[in-house]
C-alpha positions in Angstrom: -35.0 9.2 -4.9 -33.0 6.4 -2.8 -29.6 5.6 -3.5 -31.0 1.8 -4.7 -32.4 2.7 -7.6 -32.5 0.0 -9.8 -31.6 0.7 -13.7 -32.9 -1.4 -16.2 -29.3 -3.3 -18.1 -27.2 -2.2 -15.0 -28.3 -4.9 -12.2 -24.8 -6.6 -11.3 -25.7 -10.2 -12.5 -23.9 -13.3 -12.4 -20.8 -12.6 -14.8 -20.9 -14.8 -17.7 -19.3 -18.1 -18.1 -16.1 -18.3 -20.4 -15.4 -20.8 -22.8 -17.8 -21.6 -25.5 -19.6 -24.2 -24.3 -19.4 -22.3 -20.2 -16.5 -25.3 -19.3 -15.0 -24.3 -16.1 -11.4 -24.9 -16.0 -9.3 -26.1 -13.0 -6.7 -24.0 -11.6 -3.8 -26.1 -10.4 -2.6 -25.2 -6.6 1.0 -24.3 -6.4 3.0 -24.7 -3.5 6.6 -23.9 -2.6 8.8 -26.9 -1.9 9.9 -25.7 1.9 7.3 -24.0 4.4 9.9 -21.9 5.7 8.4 -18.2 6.6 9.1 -15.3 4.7 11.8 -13.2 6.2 10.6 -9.8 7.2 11.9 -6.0 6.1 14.0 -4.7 8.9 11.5 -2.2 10.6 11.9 1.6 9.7 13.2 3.8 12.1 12.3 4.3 14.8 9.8 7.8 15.9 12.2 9.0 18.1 15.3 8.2 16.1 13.2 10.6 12.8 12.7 13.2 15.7 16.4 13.5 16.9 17.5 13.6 13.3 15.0 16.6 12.4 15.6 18.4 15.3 19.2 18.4 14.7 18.9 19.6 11.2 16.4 22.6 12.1 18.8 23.5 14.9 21.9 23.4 12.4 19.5 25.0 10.0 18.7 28.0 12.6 22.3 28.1 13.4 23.2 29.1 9.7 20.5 31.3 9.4 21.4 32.8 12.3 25.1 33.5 11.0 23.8 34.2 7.7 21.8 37.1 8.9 24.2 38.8 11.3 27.4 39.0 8.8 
């Protein structure tokens, strides 16, 4: 059995018109008044800013740990 199989009422068709007598209607275009382009996000941080950050917080992490465990 091959992954086409073909099922009788299941073949993806055309879809059918809408309206009652199958009318297509227009869609209007709509365009913004300046062509200006769209500011971008500031970028995230950087890789190595995310990687000084986390290994300040394990070694503060570690640190109390440290103290934690030898009081």
């Amino acid at each position: 059995m091959g992954l086409n199989v073909s099922i009788p009422g299941r073949d993806q068709g055309q879809a059918p018109q809408s309206g009652a007598d199958g009318d297509h209607l227009a869609m209007e275009s709509i365009r913004p008044d300046a062509t200006d382009p769209i500011p971008l996000r500031r970028s995230p941080h950087r890789v190595g800013t995310i990687m000084i950050r986390f290994v300040g917080l394990l070694f503060l992490a570690v640190a109390a740990m440290t103290l934690v465990y030898l009081r």
